[in-house]
C-alpha positions in Angstrom: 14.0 26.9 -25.6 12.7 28.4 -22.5 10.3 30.8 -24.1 8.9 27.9 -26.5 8.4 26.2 -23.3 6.5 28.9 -21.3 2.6 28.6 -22.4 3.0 25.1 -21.8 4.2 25.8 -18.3 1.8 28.6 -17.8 -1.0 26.0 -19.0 0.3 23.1 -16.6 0.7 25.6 -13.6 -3.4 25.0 -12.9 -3.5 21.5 -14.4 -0.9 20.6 -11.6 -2.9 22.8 -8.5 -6.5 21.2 -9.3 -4.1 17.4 -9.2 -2.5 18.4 -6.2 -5.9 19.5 -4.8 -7.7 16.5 -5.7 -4.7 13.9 -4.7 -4.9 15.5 -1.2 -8.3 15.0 -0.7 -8.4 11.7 -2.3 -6.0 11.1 0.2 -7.9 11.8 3.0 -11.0 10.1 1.7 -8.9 7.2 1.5 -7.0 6.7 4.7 -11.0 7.1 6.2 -12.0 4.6 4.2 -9.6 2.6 5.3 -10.4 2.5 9.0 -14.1 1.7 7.4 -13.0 -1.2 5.9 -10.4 -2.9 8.3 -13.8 -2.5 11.1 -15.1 -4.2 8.2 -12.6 -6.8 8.0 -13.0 -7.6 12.0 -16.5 -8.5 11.3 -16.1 -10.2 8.4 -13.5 -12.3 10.0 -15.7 -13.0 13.3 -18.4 -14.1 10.3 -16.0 -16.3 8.7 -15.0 -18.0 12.0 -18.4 -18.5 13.3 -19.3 -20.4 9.9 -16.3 -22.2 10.4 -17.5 -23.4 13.8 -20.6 -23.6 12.4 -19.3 -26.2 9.8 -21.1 -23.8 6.7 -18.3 -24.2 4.9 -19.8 -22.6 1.1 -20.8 -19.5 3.5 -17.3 -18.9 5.0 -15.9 -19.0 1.4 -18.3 -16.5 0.1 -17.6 -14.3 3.2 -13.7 -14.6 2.4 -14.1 -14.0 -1.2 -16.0 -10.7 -0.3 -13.0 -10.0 2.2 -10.5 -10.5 -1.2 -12.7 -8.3 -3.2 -12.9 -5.4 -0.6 -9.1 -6.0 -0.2 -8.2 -5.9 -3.6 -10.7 -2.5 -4.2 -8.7 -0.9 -1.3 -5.6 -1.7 -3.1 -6.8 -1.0 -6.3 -8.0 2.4 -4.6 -4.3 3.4 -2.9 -2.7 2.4 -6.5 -4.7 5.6 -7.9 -3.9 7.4 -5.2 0.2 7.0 -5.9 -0.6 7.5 -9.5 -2.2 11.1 -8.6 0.7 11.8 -6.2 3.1 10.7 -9.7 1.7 13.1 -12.1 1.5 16.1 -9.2 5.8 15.1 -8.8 5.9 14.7 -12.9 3.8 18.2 -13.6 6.0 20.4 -10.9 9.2 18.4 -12.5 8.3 20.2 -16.3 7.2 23.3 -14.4 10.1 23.9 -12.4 12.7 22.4 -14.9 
């Protein structure tokens, strides 16, 4: 079983370096994006309050609506970035077994 299992190992060995390689600097990209879009949050909460004050109230719900869809594309973003970090654990897992 273990040599019928070899050139599939030998063949996932690079699969799992170039995932492992690009999970880690996904990762990075992500956690900087991150501090991008939370100073993006603080203004766009400033901009929703001031409408609020300013009684615009269609404005402040488009400005919250693009705070949900920022929110839910950073999400969205970190949800790939646990799937990459799955299939690095699920390739070394058949490697190493």
């Amino acid at each position: 079983m273990w040599l019928i299992k070899l050139p599939f190992r030998i063949i996932a060995l690079p699969i799992m370096a170039v995932v492992a390689v690009l999970s880690i600097f996904y990762s990075i990209a992500l956690h900087l994006s991150s501090l991008v879009v939370s100073l993006g949050f603080l203004l766009l909460g400033f901009g929703i309050l001031s409408m609020l004050f300013q009684q615009m109230w269609i404005h402040a719900a488009l400005l919250f609506g693009v705070a949900v869809v920022a929110f839910l594309g950073l999400m969205l973003a970190e949800l790939i970035s646990i799937g990459l970090e799955a299939l690095v654990g699920k390739l070394s897992k058949f490697i190493f077994s």
